[in-house]
BALOBA-1460 file (C-alpha; in Angstrom, 3 decimals):
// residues 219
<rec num="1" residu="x" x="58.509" y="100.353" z="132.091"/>
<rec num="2" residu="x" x="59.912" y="97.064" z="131.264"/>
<rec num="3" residu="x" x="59.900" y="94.257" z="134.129"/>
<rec num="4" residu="x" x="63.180" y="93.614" z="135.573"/>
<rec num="5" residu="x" x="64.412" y="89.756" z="135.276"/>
<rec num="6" residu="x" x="63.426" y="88.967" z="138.503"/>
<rec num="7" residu="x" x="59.677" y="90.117" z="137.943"/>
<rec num="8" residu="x" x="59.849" y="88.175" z="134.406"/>
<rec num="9" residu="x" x="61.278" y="85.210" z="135.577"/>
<rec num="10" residu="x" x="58.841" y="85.066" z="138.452"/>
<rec num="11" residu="x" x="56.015" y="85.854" z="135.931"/>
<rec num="12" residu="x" x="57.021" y="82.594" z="133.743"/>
<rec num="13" residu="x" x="57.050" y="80.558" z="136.594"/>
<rec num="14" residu="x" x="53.037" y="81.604" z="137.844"/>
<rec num="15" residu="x" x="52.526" y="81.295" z="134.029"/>
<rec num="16" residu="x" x="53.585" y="78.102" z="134.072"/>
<rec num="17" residu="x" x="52.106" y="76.919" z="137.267"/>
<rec num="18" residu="x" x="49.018" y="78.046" z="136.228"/>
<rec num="19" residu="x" x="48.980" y="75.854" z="132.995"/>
<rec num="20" residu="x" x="49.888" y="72.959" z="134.991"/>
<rec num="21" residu="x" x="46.810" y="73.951" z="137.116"/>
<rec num="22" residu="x" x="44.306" y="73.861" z="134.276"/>
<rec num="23" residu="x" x="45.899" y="70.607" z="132.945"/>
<rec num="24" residu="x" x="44.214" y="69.193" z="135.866"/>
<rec num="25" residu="x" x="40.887" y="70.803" z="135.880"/>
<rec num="26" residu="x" x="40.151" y="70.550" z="131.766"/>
<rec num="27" residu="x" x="42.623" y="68.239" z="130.432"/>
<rec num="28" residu="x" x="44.834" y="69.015" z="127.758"/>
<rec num="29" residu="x" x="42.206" y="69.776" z="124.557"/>
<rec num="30" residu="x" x="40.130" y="71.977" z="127.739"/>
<rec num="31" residu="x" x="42.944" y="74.462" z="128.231"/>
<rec num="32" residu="x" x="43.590" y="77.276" z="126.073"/>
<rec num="33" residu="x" x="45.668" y="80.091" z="125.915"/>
<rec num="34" residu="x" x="43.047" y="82.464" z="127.039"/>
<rec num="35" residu="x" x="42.403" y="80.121" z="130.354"/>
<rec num="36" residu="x" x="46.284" y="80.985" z="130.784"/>
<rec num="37" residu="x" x="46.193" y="84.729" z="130.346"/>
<rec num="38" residu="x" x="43.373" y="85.169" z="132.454"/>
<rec num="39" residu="x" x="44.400" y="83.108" z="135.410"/>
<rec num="40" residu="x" x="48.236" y="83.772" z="135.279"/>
<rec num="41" residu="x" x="47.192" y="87.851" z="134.863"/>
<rec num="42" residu="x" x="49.064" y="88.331" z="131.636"/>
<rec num="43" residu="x" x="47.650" y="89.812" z="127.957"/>
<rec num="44" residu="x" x="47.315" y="86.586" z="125.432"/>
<rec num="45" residu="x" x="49.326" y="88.529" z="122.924"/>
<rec num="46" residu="x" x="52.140" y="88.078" z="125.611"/>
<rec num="47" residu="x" x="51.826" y="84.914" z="125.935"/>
<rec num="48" residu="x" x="51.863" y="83.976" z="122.054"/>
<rec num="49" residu="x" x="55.198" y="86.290" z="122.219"/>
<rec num="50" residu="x" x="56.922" y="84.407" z="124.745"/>
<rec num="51" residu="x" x="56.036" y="80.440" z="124.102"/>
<rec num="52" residu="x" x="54.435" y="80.614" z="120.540"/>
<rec num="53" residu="x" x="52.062" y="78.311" z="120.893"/>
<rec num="54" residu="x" x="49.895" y="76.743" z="123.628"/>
<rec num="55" residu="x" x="51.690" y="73.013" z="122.842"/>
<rec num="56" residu="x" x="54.825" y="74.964" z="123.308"/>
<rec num="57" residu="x" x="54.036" y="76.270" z="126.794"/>
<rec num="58" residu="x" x="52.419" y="73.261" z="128.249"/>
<rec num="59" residu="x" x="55.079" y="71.296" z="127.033"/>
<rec num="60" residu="x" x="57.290" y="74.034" z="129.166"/>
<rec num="61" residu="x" x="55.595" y="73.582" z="132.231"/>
<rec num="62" residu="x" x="55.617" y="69.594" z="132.358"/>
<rec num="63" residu="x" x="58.963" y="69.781" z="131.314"/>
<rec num="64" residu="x" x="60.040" y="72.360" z="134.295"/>
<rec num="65" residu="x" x="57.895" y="70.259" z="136.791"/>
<rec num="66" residu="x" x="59.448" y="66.838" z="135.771"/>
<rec num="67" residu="x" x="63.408" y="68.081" z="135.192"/>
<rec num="68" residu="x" x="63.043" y="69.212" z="139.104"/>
<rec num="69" residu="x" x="61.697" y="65.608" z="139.957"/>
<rec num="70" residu="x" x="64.398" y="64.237" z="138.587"/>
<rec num="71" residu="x" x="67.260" y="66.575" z="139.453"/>
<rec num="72" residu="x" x="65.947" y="65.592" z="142.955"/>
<rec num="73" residu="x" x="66.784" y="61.815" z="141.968"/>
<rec num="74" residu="x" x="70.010" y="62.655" z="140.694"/>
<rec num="75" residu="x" x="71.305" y="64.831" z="143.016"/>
<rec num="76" residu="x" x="70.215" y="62.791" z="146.094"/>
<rec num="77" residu="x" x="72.855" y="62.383" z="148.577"/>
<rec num="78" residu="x" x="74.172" y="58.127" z="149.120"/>
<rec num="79" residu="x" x="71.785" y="57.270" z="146.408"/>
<rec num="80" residu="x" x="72.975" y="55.404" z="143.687"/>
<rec num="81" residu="x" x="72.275" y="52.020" z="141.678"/>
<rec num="82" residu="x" x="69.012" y="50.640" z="142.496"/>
<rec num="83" residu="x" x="68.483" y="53.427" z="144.777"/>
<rec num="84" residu="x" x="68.734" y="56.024" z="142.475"/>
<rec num="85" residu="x" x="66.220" y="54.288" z="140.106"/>
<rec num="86" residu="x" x="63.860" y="53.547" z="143.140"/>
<rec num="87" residu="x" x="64.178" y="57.220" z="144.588"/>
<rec num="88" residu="x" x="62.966" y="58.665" z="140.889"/>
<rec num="89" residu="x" x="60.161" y="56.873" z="140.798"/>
<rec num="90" residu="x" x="59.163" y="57.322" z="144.314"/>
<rec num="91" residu="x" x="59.620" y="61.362" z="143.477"/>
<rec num="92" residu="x" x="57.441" y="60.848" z="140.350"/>
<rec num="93" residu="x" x="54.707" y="58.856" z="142.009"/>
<rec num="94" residu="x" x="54.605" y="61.160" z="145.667"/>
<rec num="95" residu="x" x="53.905" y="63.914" z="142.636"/>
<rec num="96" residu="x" x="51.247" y="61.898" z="141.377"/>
<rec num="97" residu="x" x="49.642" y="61.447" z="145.165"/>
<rec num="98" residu="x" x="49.678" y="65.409" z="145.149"/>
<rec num="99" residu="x" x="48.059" y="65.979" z="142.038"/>
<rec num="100" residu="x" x="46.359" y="62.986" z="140.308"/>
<rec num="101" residu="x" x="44.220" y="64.661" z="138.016"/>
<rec num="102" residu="x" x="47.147" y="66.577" z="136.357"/>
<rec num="103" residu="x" x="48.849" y="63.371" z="136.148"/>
<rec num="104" residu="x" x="45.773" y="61.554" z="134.645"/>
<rec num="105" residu="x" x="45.120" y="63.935" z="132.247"/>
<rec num="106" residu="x" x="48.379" y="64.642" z="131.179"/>
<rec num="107" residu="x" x="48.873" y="60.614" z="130.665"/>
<rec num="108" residu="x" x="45.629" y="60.450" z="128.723"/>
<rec num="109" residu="x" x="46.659" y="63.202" z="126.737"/>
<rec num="110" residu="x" x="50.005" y="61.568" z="125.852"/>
<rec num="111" residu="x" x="47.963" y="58.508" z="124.507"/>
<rec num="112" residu="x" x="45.621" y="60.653" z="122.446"/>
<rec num="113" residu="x" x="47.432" y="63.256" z="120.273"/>
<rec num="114" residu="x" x="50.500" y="63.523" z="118.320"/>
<rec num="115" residu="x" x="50.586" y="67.039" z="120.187"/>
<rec num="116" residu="x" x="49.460" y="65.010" z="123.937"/>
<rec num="117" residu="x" x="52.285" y="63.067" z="122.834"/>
<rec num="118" residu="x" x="54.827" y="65.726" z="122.180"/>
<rec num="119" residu="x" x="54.945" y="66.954" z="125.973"/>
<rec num="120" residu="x" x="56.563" y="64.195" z="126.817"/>
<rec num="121" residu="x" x="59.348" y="64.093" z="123.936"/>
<rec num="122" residu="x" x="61.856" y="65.485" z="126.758"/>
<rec num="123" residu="x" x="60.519" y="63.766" z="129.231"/>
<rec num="124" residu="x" x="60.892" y="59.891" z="127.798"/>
<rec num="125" residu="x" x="64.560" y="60.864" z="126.802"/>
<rec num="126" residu="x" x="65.234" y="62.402" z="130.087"/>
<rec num="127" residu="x" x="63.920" y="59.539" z="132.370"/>
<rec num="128" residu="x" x="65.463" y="57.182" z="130.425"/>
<rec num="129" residu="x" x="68.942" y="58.750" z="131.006"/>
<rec num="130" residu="x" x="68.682" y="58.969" z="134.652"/>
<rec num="131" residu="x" x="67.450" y="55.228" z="135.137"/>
<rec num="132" residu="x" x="70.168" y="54.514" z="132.525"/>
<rec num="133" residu="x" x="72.486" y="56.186" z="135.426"/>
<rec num="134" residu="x" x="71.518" y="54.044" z="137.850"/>
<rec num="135" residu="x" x="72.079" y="50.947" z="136.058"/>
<rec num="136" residu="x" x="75.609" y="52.452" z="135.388"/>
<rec num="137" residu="x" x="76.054" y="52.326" z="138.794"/>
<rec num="138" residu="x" x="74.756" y="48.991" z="139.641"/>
<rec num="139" residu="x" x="77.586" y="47.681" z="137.146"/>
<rec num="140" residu="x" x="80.359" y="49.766" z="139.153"/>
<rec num="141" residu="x" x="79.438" y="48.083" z="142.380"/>
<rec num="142" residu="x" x="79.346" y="45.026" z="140.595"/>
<rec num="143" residu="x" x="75.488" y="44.495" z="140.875"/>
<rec num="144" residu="x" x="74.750" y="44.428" z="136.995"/>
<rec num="145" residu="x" x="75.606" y="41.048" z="135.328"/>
<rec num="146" residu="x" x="77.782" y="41.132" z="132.136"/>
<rec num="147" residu="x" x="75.312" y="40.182" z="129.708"/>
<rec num="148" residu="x" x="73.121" y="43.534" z="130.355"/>
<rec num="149" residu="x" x="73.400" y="46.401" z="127.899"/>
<rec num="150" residu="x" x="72.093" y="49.469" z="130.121"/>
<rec num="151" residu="x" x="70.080" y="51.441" z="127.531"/>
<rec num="152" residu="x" x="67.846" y="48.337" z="126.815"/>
<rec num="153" residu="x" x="67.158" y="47.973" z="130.291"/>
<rec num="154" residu="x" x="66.726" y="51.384" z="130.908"/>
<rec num="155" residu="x" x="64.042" y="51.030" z="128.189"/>
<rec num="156" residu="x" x="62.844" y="48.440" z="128.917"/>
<rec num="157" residu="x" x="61.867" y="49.255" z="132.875"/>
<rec num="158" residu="x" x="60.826" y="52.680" z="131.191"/>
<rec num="159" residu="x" x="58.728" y="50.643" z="128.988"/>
<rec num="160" residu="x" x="57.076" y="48.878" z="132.049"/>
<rec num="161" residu="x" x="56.521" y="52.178" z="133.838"/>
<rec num="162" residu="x" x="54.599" y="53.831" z="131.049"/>
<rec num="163" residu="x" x="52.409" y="51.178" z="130.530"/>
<rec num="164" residu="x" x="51.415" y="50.630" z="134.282"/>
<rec num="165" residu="x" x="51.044" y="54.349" z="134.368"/>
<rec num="166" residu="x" x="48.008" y="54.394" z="131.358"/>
<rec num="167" residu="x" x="46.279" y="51.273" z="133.344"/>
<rec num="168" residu="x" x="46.077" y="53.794" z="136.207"/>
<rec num="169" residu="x" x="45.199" y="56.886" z="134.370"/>
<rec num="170" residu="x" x="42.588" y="54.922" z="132.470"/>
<rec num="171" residu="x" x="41.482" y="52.254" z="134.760"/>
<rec num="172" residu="x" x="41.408" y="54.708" z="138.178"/>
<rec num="173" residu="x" x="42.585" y="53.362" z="140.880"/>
<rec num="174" residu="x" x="45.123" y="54.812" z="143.621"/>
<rec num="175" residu="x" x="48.228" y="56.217" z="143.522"/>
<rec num="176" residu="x" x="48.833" y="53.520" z="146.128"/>
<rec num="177" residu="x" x="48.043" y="50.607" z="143.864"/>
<rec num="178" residu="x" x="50.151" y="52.083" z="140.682"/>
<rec num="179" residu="x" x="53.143" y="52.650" z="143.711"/>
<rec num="180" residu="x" x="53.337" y="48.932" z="144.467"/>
<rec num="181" residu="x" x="53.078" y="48.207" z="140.511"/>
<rec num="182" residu="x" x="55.632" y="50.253" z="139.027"/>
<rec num="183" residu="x" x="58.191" y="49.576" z="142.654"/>
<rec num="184" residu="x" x="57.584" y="45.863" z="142.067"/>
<rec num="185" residu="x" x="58.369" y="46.094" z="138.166"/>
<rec num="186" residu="x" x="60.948" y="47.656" z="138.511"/>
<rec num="187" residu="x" x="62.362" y="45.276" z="141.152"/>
<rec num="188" residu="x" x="61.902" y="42.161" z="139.239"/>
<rec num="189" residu="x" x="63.371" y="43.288" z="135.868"/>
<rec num="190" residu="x" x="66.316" y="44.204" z="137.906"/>
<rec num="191" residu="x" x="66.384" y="40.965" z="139.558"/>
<rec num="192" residu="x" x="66.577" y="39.403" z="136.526"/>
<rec num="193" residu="x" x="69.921" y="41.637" z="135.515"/>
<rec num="194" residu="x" x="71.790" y="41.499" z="138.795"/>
<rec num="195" residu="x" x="74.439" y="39.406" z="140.263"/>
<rec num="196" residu="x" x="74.333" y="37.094" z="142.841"/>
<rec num="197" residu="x" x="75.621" y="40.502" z="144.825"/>
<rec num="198" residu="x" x="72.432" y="42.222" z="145.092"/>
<rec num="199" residu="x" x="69.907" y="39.472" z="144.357"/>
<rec num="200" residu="x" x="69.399" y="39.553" z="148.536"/>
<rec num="201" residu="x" x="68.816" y="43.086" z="148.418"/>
<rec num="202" residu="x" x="66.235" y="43.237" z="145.536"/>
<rec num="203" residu="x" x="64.434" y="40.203" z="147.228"/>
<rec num="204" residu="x" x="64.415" y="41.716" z="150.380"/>
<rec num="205" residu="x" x="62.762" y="44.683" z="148.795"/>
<rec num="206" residu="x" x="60.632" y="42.600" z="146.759"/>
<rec num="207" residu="x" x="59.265" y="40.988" z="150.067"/>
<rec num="208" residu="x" x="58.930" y="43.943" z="152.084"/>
<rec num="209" residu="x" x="56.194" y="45.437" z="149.136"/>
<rec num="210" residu="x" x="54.402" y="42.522" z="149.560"/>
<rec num="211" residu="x" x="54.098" y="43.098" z="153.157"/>
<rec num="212" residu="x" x="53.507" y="46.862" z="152.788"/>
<rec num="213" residu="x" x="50.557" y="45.381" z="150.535"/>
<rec num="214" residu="x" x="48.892" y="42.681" z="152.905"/>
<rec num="215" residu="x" x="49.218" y="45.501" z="155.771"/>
<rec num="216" residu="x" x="46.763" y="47.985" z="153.707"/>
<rec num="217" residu="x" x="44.686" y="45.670" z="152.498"/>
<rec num="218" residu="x" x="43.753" y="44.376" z="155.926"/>
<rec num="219" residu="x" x="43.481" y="48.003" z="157.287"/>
């Protein structure tokens, strides 16, 4: 008897949390489709029907995982401009502090492989959009200065971000340490777009990480 939708779509989603799962434990080249049959309790012939290919359903799963981070961001209630930027990143990197090693591996991955580097296709475009959003907003309230064109500064901070990111998932590290890298990049490329209007507010920010930062490295 066929499964209804509600038994399919709750099927995908174990599928798909399961592949996320072994991302962590093996890496992307460790996983295989077979790993993902077993473990999500599904024949591998089903699997092959429903995704195709195992670069198509890992590239599901991140995909689900990260669109939910950021329709957190986006949807977040009072938060816009520099808040909206700061709250995606803070959603990104508290999903980093839950699961490093799928984070690690899936960064290494992306630095590998023309297929590592696939998974994050969507992802790239997607982040870019909603920081791209917040700048959008900064202008409205009068935050962004004239001179700024928002997709190259959406890049650009995305650019930042990325590259912080590989230090960590190469170099180890915390979570922690990458936190106060990526919140403080971002902070000072804005503060080098913004008006006079919120140059107090990214300062202020600015000096509260460094306190955050002499507090844990004294305890």
């Amino acid at each position: 008897m066929p499964l209804s939708l509600e038994k399919r779509l709750a099927k995908r989603a174990t599928t798909l949390a399961v592949a996320r799962s072994l991302l962590a434990r093996e890496g992307y080249d460790g996983t295989t489709m077979l790993q993902i049959a077993r473990e999500a309790k599904v024949a591998p012939a089903t699997l092959y029907n429903v995704f195709g290919s195992k670069q198509n359903l890992l590239r599901e799963a991140v995909e689900e995982l990260f669109l939910a981070l950021v329709n957190l961001a986006r949807q977040r209630a009072g938060a816009g401009g520099v808040d909206r930027i700061a709250s995606l990143e803070q959603y990104i990197l508290d999903e980093y502090e839950r699961n490093p090693g799928y984070a690690r591996n899936l960064l290494i991955a992306a630095s590998r492989s023309e297929s590592g580097r696939s998974l994050f296709a969507t992802l790239n475009r997607v982040h870019v959009e909603t920081i791209e959003l917040g700048i959008g907003e900064m202008r409205a309230q009068g935050h962004l200065a004239d001179w700024v064109q928002p997709r190259k500064l959406a890049r650009a901070i995305e650019d930042m971000l990325r590259a912080a990111s590989s230090r960590w998932a190469y170099g180890g590290g915390t979570v922690g340490e990458l936190r106060s890298e990526a919140m403080l990049g971002i902070y000072l490329v804005l503060l080098g777009a913004a008006t006079e209007a919120a140059r107090d507010d990214l300062e202020n920010r600015i000096r509260m990480l460094d306190t955050q930062d002499m507090v844990a490295a004294g305890g």
